[in-house]
py3Dmol code that shows the C-alpha trace and the ligand (Angstrom):
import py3Dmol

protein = """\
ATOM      1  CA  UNK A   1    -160.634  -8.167   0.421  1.00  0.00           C
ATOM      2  CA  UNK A   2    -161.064 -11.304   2.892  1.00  0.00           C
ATOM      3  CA  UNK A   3    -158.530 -13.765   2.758  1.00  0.00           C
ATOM      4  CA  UNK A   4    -159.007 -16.679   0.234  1.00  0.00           C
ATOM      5  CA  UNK A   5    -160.164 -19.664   1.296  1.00  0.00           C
ATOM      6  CA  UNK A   6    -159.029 -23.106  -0.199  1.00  0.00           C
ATOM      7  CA  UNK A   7    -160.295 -26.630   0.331  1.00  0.00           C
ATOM      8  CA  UNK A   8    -159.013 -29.851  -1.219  1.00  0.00           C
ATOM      9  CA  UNK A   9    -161.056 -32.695  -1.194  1.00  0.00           C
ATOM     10  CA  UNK A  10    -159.368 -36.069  -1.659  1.00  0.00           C
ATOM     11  CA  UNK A  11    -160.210 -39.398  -1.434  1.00  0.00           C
ATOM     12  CA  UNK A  12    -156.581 -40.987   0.213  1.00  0.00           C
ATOM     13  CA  UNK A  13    -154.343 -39.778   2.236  1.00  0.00           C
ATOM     14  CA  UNK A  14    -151.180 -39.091   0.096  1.00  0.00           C
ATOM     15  CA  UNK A  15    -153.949 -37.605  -2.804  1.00  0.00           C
ATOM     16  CA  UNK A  16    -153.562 -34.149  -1.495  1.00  0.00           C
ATOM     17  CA  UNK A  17    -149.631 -34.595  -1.793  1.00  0.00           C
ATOM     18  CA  UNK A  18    -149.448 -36.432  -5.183  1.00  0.00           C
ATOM     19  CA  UNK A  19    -151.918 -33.998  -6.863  1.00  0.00           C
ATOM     20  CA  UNK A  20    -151.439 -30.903  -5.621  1.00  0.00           C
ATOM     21  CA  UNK A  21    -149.076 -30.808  -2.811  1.00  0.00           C
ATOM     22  CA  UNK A  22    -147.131 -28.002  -4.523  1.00  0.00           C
ATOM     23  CA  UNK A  23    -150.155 -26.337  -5.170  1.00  0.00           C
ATOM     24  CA  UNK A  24    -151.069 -26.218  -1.556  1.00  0.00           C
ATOM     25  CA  UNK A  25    -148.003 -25.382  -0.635  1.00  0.00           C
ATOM     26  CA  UNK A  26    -147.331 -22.333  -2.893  1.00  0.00           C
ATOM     27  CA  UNK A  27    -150.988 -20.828  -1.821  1.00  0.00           C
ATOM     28  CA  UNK A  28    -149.871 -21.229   1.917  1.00  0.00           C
ATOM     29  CA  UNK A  29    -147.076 -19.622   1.357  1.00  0.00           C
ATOM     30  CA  UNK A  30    -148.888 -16.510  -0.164  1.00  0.00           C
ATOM     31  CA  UNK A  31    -151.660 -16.398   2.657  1.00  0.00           C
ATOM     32  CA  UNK A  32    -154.319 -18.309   1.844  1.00  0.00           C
ATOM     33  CA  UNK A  33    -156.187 -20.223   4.304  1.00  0.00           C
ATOM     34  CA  UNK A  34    -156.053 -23.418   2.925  1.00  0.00           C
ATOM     35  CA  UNK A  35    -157.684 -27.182   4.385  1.00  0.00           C
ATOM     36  CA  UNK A  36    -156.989 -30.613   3.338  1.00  0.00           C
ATOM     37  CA  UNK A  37    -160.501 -32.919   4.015  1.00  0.00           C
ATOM     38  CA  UNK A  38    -159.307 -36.245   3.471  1.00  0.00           C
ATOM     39  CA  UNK A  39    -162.370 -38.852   2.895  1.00  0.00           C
ATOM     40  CA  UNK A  40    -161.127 -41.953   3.898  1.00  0.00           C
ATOM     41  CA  UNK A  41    -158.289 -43.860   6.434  1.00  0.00           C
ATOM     42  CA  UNK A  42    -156.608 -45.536   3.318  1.00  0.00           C
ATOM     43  CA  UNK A  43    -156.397 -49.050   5.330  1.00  0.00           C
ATOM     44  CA  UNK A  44    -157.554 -50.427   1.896  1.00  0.00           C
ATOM     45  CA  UNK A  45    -153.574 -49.454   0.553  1.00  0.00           C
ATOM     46  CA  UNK A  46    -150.525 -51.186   0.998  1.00  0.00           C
ATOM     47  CA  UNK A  47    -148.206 -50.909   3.921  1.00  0.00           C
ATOM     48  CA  UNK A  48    -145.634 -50.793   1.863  1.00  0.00           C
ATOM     49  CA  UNK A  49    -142.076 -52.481   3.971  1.00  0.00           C
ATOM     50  CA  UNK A  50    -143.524 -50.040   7.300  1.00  0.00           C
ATOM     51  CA  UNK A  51    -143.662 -53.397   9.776  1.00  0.00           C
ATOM     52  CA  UNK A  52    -146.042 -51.654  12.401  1.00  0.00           C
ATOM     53  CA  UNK A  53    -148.814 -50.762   9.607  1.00  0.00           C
ATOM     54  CA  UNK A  54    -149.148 -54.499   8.910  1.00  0.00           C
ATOM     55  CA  UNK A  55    -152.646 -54.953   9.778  1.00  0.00           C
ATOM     56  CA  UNK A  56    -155.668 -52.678   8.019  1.00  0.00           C
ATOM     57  CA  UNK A  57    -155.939 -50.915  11.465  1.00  0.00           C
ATOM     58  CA  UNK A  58    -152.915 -50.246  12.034  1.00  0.00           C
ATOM     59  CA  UNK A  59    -152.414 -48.751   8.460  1.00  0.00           C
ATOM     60  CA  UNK A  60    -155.069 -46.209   9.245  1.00  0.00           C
ATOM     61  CA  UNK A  61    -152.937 -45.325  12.646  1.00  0.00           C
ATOM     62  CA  UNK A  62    -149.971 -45.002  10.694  1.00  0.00           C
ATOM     63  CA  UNK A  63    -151.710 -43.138   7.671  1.00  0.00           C
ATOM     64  CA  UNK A  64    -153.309 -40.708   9.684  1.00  0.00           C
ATOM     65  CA  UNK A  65    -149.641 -39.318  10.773  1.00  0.00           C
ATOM     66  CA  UNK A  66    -148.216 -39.968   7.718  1.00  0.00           C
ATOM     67  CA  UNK A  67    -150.902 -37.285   6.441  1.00  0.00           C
ATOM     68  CA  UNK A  68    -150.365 -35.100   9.316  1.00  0.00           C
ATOM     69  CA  UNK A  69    -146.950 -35.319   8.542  1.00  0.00           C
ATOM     70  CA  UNK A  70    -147.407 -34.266   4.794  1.00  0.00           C
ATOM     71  CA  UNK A  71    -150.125 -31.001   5.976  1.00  0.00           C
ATOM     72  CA  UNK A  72    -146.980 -29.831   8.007  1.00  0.00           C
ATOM     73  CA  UNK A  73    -144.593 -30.248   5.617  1.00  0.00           C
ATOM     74  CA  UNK A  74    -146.831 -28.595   2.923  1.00  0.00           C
ATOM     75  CA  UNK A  75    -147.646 -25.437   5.288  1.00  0.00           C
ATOM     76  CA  UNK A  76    -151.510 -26.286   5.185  1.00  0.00           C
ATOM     77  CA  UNK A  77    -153.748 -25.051   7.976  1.00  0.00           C
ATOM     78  CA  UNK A  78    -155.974 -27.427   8.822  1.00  0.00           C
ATOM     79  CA  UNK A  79    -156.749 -31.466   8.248  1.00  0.00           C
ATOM     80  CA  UNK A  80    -160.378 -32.528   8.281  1.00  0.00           C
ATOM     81  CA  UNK A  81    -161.132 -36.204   8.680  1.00  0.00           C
ATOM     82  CA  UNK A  82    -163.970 -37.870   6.741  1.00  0.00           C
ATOM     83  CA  UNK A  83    -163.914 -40.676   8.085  1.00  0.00           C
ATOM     84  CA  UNK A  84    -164.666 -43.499   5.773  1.00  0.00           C
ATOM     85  CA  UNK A  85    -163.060 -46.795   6.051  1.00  0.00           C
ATOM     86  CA  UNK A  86    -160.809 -47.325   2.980  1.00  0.00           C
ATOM     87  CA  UNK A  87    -161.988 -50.621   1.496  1.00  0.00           C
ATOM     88  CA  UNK A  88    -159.390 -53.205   0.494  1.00  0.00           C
ATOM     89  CA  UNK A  89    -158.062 -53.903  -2.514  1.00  0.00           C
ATOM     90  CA  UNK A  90    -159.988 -56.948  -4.240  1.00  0.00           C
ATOM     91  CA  UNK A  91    -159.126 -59.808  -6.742  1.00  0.00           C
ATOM     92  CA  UNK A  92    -156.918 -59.002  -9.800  1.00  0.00           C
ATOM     93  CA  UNK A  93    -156.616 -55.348  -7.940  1.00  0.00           C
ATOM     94  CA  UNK A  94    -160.259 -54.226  -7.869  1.00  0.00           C
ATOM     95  CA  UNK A  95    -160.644 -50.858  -6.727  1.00  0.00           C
ATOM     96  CA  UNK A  96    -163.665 -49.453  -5.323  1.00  0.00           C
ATOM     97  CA  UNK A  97    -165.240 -46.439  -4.164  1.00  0.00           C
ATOM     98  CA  UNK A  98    -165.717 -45.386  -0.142  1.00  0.00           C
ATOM     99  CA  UNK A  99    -169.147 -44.620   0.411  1.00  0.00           C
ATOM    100  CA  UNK A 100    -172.197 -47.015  -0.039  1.00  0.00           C
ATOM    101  CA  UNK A 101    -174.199 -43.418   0.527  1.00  0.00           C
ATOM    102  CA  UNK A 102    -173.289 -41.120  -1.662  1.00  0.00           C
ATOM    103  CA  UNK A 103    -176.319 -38.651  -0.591  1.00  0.00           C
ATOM    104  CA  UNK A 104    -174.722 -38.775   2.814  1.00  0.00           C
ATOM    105  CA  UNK A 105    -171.642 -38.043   1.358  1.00  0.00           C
ATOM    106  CA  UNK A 106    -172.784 -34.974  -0.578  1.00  0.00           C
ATOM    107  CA  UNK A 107    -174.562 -33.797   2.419  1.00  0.00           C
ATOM    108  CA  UNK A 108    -171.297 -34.035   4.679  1.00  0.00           C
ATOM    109  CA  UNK A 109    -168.926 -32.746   1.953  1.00  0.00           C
ATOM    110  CA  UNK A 110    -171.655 -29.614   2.071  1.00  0.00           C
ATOM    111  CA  UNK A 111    -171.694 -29.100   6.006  1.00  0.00           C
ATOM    112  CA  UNK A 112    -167.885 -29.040   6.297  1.00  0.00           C
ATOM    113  CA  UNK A 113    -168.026 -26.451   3.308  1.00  0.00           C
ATOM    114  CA  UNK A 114    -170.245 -24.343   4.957  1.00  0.00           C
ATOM    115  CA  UNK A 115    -168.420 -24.832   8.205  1.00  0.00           C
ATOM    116  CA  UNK A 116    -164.716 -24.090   6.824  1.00  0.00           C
ATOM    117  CA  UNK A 117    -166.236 -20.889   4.498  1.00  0.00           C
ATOM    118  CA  UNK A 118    -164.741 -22.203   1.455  1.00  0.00           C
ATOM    119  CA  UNK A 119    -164.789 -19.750  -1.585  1.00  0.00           C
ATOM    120  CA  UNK A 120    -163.206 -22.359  -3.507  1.00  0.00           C
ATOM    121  CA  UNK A 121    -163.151 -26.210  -3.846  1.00  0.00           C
ATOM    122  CA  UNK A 122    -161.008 -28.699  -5.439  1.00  0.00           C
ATOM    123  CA  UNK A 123    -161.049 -32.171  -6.150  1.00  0.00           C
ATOM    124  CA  UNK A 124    -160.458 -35.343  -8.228  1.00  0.00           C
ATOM    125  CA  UNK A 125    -160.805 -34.794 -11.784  1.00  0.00           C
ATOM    126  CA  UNK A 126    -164.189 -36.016 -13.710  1.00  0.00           C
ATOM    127  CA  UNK A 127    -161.970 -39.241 -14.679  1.00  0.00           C
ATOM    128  CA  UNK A 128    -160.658 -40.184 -11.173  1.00  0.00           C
ATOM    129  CA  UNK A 129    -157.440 -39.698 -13.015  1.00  0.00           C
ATOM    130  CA  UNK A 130    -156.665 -42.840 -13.535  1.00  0.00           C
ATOM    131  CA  UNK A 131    -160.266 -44.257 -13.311  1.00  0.00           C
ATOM    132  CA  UNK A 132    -160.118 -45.030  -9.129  1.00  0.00           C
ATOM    133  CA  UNK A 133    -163.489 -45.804  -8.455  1.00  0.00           C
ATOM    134  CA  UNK A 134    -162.789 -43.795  -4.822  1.00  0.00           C
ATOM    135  CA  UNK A 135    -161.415 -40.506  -7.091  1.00  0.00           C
ATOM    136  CA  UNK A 136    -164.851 -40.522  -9.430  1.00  0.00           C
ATOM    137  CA  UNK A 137    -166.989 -40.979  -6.087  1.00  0.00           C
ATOM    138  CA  UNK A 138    -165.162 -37.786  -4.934  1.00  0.00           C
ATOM    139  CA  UNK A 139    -165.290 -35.975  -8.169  1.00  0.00           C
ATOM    140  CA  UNK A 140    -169.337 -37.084  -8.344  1.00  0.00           C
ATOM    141  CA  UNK A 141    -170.053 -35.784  -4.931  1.00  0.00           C
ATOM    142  CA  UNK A 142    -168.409 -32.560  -4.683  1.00  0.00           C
ATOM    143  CA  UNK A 143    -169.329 -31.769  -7.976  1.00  0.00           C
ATOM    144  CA  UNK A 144    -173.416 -32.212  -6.372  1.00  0.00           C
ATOM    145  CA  UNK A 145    -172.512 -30.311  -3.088  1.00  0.00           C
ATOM    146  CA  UNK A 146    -171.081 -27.618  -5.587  1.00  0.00           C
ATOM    147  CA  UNK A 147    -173.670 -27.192  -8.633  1.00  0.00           C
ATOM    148  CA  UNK A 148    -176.467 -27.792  -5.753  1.00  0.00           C
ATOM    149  CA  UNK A 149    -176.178 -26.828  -2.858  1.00  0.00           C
ATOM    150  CA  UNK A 150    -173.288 -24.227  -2.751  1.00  0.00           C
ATOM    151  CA  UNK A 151    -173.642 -21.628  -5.649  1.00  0.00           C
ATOM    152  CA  UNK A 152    -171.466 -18.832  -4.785  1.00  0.00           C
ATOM    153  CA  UNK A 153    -168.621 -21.594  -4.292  1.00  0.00           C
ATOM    154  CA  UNK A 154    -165.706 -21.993  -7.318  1.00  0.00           C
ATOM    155  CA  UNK A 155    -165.525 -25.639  -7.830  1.00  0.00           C
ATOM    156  CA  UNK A 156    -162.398 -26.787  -9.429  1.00  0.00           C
ATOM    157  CA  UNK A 157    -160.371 -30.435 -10.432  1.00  0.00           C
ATOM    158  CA  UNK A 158    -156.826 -31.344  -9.927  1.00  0.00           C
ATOM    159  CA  UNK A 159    -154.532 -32.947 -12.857  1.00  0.00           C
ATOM    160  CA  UNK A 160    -156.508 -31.440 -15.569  1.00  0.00           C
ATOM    161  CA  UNK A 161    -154.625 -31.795 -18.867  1.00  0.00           C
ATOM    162  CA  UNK A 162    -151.542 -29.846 -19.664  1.00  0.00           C
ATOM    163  CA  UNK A 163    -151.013 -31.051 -23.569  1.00  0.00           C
ATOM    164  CA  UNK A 164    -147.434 -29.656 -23.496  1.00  0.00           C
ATOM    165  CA  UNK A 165    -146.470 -32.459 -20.448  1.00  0.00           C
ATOM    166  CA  UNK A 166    -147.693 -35.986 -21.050  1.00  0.00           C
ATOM    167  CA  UNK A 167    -148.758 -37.834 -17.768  1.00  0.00           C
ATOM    168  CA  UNK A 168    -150.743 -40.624 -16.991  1.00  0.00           C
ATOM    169  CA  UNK A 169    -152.366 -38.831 -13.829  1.00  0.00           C
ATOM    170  CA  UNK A 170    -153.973 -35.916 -16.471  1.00  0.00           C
ATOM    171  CA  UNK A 171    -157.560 -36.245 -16.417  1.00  0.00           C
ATOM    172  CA  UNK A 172    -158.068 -36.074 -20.555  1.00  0.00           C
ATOM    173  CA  UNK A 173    -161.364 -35.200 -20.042  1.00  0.00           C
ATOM    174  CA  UNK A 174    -160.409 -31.899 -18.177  1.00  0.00           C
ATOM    175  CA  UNK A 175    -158.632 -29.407 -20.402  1.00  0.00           C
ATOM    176  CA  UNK A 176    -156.494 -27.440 -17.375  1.00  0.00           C
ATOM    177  CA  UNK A 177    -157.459 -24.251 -17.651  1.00  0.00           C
ATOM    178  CA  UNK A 178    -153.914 -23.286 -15.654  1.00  0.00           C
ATOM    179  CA  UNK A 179    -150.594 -24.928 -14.842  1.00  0.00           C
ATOM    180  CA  UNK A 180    -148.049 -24.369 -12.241  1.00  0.00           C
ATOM    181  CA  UNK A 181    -144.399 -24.714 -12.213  1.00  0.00           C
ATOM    182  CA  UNK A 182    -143.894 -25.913  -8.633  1.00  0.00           C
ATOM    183  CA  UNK A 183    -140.663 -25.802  -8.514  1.00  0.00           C
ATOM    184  CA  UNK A 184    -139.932 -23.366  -5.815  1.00  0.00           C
ATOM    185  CA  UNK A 185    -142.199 -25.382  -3.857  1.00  0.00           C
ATOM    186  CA  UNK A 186    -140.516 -28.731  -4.645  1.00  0.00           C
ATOM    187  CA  UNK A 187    -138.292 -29.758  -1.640  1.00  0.00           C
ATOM    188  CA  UNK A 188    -142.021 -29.030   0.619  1.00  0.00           C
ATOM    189  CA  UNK A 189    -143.208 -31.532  -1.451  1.00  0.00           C
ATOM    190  CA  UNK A 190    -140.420 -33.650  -1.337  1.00  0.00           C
ATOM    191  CA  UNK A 191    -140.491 -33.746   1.968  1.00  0.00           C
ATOM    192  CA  UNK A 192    -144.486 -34.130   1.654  1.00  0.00           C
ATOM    193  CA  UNK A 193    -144.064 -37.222  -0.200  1.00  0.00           C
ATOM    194  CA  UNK A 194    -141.207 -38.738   2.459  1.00  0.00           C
ATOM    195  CA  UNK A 195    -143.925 -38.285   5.293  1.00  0.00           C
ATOM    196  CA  UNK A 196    -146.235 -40.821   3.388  1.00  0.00           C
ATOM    197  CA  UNK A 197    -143.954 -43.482   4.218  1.00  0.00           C
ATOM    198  CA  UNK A 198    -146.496 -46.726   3.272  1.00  0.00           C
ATOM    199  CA  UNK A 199    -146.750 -45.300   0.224  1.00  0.00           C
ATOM    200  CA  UNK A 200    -142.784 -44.999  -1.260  1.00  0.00           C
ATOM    201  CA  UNK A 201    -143.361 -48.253  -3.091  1.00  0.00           C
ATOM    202  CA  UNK A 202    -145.890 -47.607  -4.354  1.00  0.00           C
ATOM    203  CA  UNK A 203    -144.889 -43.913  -5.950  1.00  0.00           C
ATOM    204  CA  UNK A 204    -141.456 -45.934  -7.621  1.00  0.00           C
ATOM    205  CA  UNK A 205    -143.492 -48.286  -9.198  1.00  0.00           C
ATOM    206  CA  UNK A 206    -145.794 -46.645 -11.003  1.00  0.00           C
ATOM    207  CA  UNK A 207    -143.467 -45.022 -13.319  1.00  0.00           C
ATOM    208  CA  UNK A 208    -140.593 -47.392 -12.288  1.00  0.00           C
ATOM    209  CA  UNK A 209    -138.781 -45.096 -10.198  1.00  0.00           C
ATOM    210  CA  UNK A 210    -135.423 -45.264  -8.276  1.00  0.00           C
ATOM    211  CA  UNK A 211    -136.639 -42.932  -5.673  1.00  0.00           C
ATOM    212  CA  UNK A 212    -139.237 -41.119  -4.084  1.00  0.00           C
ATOM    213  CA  UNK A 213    -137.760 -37.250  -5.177  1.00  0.00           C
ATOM    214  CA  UNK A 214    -138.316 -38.659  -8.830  1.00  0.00           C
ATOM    215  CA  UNK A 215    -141.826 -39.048  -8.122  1.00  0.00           C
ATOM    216  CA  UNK A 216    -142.503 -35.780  -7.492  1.00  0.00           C
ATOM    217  CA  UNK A 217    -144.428 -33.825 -10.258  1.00  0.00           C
ATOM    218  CA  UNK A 218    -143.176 -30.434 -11.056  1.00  0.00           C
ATOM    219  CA  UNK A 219    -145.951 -29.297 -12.991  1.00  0.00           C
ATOM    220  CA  UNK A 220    -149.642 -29.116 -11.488  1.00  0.00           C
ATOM    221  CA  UNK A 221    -152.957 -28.273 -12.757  1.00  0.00           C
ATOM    222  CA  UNK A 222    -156.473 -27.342 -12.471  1.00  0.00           C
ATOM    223  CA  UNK A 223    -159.755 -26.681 -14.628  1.00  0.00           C
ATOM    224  CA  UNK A 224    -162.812 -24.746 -13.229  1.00  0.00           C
ATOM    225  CA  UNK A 225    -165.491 -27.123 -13.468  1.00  0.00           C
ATOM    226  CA  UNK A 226    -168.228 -24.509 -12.271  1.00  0.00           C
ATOM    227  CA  UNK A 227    -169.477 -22.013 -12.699  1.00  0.00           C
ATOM    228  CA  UNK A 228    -168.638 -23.612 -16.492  1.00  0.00           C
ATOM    229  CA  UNK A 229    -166.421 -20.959 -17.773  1.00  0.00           C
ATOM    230  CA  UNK A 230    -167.024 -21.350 -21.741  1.00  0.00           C
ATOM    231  CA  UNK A 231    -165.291 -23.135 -24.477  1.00  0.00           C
ATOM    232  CA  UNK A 232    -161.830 -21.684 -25.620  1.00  0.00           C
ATOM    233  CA  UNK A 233    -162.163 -18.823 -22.581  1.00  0.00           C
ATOM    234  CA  UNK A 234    -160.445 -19.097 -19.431  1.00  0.00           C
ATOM    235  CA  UNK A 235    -161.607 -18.099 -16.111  1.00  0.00           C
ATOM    236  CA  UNK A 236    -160.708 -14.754 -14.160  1.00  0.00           C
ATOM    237  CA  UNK A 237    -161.979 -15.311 -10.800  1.00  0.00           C
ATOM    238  CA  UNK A 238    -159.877 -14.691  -7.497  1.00  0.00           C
ATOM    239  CA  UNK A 239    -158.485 -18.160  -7.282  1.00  0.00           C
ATOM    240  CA  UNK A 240    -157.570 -17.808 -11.165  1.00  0.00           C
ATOM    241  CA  UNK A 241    -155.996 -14.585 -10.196  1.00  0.00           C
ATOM    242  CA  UNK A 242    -154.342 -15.491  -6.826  1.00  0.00           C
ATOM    243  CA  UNK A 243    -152.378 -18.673  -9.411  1.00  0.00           C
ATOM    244  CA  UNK A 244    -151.479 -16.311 -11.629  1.00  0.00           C
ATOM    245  CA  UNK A 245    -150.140 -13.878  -9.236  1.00  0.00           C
ATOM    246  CA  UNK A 246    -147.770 -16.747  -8.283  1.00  0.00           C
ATOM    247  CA  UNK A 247    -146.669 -17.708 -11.656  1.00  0.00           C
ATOM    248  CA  UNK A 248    -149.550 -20.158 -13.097  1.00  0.00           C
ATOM    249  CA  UNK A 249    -149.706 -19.842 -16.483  1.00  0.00           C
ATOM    250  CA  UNK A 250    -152.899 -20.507 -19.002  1.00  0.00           C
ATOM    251  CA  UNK A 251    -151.474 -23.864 -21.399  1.00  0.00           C
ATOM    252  CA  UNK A 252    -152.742 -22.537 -25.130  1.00  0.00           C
ATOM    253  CA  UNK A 253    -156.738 -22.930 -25.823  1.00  0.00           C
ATOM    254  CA  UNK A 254    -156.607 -25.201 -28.297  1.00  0.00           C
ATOM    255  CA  UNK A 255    -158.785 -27.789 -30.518  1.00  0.00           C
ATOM    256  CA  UNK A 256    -161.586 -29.254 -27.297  1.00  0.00           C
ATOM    257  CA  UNK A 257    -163.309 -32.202 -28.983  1.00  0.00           C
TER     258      UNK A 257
END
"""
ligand_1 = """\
1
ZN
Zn -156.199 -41.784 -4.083
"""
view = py3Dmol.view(width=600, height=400)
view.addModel(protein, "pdb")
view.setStyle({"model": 0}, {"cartoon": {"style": "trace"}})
view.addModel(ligand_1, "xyz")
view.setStyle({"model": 1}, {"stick": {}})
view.zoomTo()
view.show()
C-alpha cells in the first residue's frame, strides 16, 4: 500500500504545535508523509518579551522560524506557506478571521491538496475551538475544498471532545472519534512548543502556567468530519487504522445530543 499522506491545515503558526504537535510527530515517526500548511504570518499575535519581533513585520520574520523551528522539532516533512497577513488584534481583543475571500481560499486550500496528494486532511474543529474567528474560517473552508471538490479525501478536525479529559481547547461540538496518549512523543513537543518563542506568554497564561512544559497537552484528538461516519459508529479507514496501530484509542460512544 502507498505511503499515507497527512496534511494539517492551521490558521497560526504555533496551531499545528498546540493542537496536534504530538500527533504529527507520532505519524512521522511511523512513516507517514506528513505537511504542515500554515494560512497566515501570525503578525496579528503578540511578540511576547522577543525584542527583535517588535514590529508586525518583524513578528512574521521571527514567526516564520519559530514555525520552522517547531516542523523540525516535530519530524514533519514539509511547511507550506499560505500566505495571508495575520490581522491584528482589535479593541477589547477582537479577533478576526484571515481572508476577506473565502472562495479564493477554498480554491487554494484545494490546489495545494491536489498538489501535496493528500489522502487525508485535518483542521480546526467546527467551533474554532475556542470560537477564533481565523480557526472557523479554516474549519469553513477546508470543510468546502473537502465535501466539494475533493471526494476521495478523509477530512478530519483537531481537539474534538474527549469527555474523560476536560479542556477548554475541545471543540464540544465534535465528539472525537479517537484520542492519543502522546506521551512518548512529549519532549518533541516540548521542544515544539520552546521553538515558538513569541508565543511562551501567551501558552502560561491561558491556564496560568509556570512554564511552557506545563502547557503541553498529553492527550490529542480527532473526529472524521467526512465522509460522515454515522452516529454512535466509529470510523475504520487507513488514517483510523494507522492511530490505532500507534496506540489511539476510541473514548466510549456515548449519549450525542
Ligand atoms: Zn490559532
Amino acid at each position: 500500500m502507498s505511503k499515507l499522506n497527512v496534511v494539517f491545515i492551521g490558521a497560526h503558526p504555533d496551531d499545528e504545535t498546540v493542537m496536534f504537535g504530538g500527533t504529527l510527530a507520532a505519524l512521522s515517526a511511523h512513516g507517514v508523509y506528513t505537511t504542515v500548511v500554515c494560512a497566515t504570518d501570525g503578525r496579528g499575535g503578540e511578540h511576547g518579551d522577543v525584542a527583535e519581533a517588535a514590529t508586525p513585520e518583524a513578528l512574521a520574520r521571527v514567526r516564520e522560524v519559530e514555525l520552522r523551528c517547531a516542523i523540525r522539532a516535530l519530524g514533519v516533512r514539509e511547511l507550506l506557506l499560505l500566505g495571508y497577513q495575520d490581522p491584528p488584534v482589535g479593541p477589547n481583543n477582537e479577533l478576526y478571521a484571515f481572508a476577506e475571500d473565502e472562495d479564493a481560499l477554498v480554491a487554494q486550500i484545494v490546489q495545494v491538496l491536489r498538489q501535496t496528494d493528500a489522502d487525508v486532511v485535518l483542521t480546526h474543529g467546527s467551533d474554532g475551538e475556542y470560537g477564533h474567528p481565523a480557526h472557523l474560517q479554516a474549519y469553513r473552508a477546508v470543510a468546502r475544498a473537502a465535501q466539494r471538490h475533493l471526494p476521495q479525501l478523509l477530512f478530519y478536525t483537531v481537539a474534538a471532545y474527549v469527555p474523560q479529559f476536560p479542556d477548554h481547547l475541545w471543540n464540544a461540538h465534535d465528539l472525537a472519534h479517537l484520542a492519543l496518549d502522546i506521551t512518548p512523543w512529549f519532549e518533541q513537543k516540548h521542544a515544539a512548543m520552546l521553538c515558538h518563542r513569541t508565543q511562551h506568554q501567551l501558552f502560561r497564561r491561558h491556564r496560568n502556567l509556570e512554564n511552557v512544559r506545563q502547557a503541553v497537552r498529553s492527550v490529542e484528538s480527532v473526529r472524521r468530519q467526512h465522509p460522515p461516519v454515522p452516529s454512535g459508529e466509529t470510523p475504520n479507514d487507513r488514517f483510523a487504522e494507522t492511530l490505532l496501530s500507534i496506540g489511539a484509542w476510541r473514548p466510549q460512544p456515548h449519549e450525542e445530543a
